[in-house]
N, C-alpha and C positions, 0 to 999 in steps of 0.2 A: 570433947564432943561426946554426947553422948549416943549410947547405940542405937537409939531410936533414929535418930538422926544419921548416924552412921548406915544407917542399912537403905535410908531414902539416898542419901547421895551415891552411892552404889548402884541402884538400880536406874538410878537419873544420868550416870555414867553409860551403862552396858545399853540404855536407848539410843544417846547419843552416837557411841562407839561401834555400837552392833547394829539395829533398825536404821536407822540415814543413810548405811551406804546401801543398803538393801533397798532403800525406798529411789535413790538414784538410777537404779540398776529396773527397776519398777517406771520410772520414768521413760527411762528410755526404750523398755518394751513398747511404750503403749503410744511412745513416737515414731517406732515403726510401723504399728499397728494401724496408722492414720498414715502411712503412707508419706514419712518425712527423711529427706535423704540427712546425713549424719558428716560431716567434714571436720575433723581434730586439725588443728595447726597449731605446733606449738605449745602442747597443752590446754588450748585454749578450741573450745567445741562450739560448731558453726551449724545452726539448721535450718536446711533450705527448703522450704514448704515446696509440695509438687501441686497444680492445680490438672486438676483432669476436664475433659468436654465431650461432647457425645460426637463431634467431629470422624467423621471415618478416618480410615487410617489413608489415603490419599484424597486429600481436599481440594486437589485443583482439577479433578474431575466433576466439583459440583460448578453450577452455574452463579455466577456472581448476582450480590442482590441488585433488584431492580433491574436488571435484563431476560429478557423472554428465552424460550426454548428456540431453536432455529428449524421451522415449518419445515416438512417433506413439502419437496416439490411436486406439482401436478401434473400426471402426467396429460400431455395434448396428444389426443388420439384421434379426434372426432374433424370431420369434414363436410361441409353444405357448399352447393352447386346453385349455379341456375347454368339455363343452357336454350340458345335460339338456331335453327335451323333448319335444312331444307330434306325432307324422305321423297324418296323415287322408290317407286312401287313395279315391279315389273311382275306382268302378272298372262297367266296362258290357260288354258281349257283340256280339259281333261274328258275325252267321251269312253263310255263305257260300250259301246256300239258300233259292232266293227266294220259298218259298212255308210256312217253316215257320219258329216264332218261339220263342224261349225260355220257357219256364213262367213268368216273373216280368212279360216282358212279355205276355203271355196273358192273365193273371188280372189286370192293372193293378197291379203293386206293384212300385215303384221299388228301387234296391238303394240302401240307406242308406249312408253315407259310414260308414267302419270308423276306428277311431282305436286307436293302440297307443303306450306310449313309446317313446324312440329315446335312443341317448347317443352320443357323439362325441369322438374327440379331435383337434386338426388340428395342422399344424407348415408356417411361411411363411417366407419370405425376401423384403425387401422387395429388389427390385432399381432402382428407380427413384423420386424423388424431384423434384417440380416444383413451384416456387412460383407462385402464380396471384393473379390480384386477390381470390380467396375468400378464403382459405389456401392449404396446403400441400397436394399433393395425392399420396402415395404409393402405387403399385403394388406388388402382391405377388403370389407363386407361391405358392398353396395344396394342399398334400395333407393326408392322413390317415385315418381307419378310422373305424367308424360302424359301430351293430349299431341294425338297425331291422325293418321288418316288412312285406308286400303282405298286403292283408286283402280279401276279396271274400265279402258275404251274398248266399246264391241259394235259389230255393226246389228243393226234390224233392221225390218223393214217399217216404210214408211205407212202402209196400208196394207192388211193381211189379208184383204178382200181379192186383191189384184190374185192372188195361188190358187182361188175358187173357181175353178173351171174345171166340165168334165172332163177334156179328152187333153189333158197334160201328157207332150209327150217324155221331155227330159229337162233337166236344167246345165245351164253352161255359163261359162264367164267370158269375156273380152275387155281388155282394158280396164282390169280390175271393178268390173260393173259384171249384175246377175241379169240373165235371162235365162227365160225358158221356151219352148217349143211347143204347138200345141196343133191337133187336129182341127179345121174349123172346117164345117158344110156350105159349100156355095150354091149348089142344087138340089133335090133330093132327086131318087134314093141314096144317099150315102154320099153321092160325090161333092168332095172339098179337096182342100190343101192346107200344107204345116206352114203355120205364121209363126212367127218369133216376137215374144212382146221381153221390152226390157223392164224389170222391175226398181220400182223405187226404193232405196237403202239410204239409210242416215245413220251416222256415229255418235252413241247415246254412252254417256258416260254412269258408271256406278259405283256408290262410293258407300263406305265404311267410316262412321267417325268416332274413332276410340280413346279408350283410356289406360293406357300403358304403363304396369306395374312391375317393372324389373327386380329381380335376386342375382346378382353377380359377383364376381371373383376379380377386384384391379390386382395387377402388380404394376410398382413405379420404382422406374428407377434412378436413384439421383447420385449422379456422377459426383462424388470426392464435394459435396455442397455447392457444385454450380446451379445458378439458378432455373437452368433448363433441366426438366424432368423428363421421361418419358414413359409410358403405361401402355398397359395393355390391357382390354377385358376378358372376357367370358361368361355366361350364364343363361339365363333364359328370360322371356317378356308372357307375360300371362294379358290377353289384350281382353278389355272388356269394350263390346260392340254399346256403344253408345246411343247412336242414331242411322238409318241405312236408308240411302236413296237410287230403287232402280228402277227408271223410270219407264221400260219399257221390255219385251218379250226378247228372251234367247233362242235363237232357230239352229236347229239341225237340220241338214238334206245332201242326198246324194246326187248324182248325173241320173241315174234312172227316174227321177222324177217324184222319190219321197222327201216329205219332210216333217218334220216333229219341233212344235214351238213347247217354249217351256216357260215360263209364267215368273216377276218376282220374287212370288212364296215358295217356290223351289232351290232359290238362294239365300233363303235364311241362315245364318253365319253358327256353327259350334261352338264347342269350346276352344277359345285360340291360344294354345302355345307356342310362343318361336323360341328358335335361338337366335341368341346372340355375341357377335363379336368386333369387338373395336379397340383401335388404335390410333392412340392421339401424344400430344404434346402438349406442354406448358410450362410457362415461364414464372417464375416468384418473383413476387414485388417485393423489394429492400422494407425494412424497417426496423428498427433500433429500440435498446433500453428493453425494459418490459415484455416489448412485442415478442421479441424473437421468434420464440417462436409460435407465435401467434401472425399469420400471414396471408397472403392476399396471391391467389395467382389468373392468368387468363389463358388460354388455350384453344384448339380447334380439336378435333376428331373425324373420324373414319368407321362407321360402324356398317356392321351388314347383318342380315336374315337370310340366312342359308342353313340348310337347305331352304328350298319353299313347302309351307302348308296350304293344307286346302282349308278352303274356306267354312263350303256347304259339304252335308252328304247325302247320302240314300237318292242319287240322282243318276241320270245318264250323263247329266251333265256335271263338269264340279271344273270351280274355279279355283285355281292355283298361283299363290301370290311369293316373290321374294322381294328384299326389298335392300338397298342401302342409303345412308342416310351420312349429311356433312352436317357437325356443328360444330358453335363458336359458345364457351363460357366461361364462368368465372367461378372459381371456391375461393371461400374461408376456410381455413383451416387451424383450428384452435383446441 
């Protein structure tokens, strides 16, 4: 061989012998490096490729494909009314005058409680919710509108001509009917005698027809889910005077023989606030699936207006009215 030759195969040795296992060794860096795990058995070397995914690291918190997020539920806070029934008006006279009294209390006749119907519709929102060793006990903001009535029977007279006489001695009652006394001339100079004439009175009704705007406070309470509830109100009624019918003259007078009428336009109505307070009951209608709680109930109540307000002012006279009132109605509550 010659040395030419001798010096190639030399160098074609120490690549083999020396570079290849260094390249093996190069290999296997760069199969780390790609993230390949490495298992020898036996002399014999095993590589198990790892595949990666943008997966979180706990997957069965996400939602499977093809099914939806599962919706917060709504809450039902809101409630609608109607409501039919019956107001009783009780209503009394007020005089600023300390020596002269009303025609009804004059003659002894009381003013009869006046009744008219009323209808209602209300709309609430419960805002708060408490469980109690009773039940449940829910709060709600109540509004809504309301056509109702002020009713007030007084007596007057029938003709205000018959008081027009000079020599008025007194006025007196019997058997709940007015007279009065009076000097009349049978001869002159001067001489006469006291005649008694009874005057004619009729019972004249006056009325108010309003538009009723409640802000109140329910609490109900619903016993362990039976379907019997019960409530209670509170708040106030802001009444807007609608239309007013009175058809005739308010009198004052005393025994001495005064008297003072006082005119429709003297009872023109202010601004009307009352309170209010009522307590009622009702029952829930069953229903299923979906409804639950979406529901249907019917009831009666017990409301009243106390104290009483007056009506009119800047009078000697002023009318003073309370009132309580029965209804029957029905909510949705959804």
């Amino acid at each position: 061989m010659h040395a030419a030759q001798l010096k190639y195969f030399v160098l074609l040795a120490s690549f083999v012998f020396g570079v290849m296992p260094y390249s093996g060794i190069a290999s296997n860096c760069l199969d780390l490096l790609c993230m390949r795990d490495t298992l020898i058995i036996d002399g014999d070397t095993i590589f198990i490729e790892r595949d990666d995914s943008a997966l979180a690291s706990d997957s069965t918190a996400l939602p499977e494909k093809g099914t939806a997020p599962i919706a917060k539920q709504r809450l039902h806070i809101w409630n609608a009314g109607v409501g039919l029934g019956v107001n009783n008006t009780i209503s009394s006279f007020q005089t600023f005058s300390s020596n002269l009294s009303t025609l009804n209390d004059f003659v002894g006749r009381r003013h009869p409680v006046q009744t008219n119907a009323l209808a209602y519709v209300d709309f609430g929102a419960r805002f708060a919710s408490v469980n109690s060793p009773n039940g449940k006990i829910e709060l709600s903001l109540v509004t809504g509108a309301g056509l109702n009535q002020i009713k007030s029977q007084y007596l007057t007279l029938v003709n205000e001509d018959q008081l027009l006489v000079d020599s008025l001695l007194r006025f007196g009652s019997e058997a709940n009917e007015l007279f009065y006394e009076y000097f009349t001339i049978t001869e002159p100079p001067d001489i006469g005698e006291v005649d008694t004439f009874f005057v004619d009175v009729v019972s004249q009704k006056m009325t108010y027809n309003t538009l009723d705007v409640p802000l109140k406070l329910r609490v109900t309470l619903n016993r362990n889910n039976r379907p019997i509830r019960y409530f209670i109100e509170s708040g106030i009624v802001r009444r807007f005077v609608l239309s007013s019918q009175i058809p005739a003259n308010h009198y004052l007078l005393n025994s001495s023989g005064t008297w003072q009428a006082f005119s429709p336009s003297d009872f023109m109505p202010k601004r009307l606030i009352t309170p209010h307070f009522a307590a009622g009951v009702e029952r829930k209608l069953p229903f299923r699936g979906a409804l639950e709680q979406q529901y249907f109930t019917y009831g009666a109540s017990l409301a009243a207006s106390l104290p009483s307000i007056s009506i009119n002012e800047g009078s000697l006279l002023v009318l003073d009215v309370s009132a309580f009132s029965i209804t029957f109605f029905s909510r949705f509550f959804f």
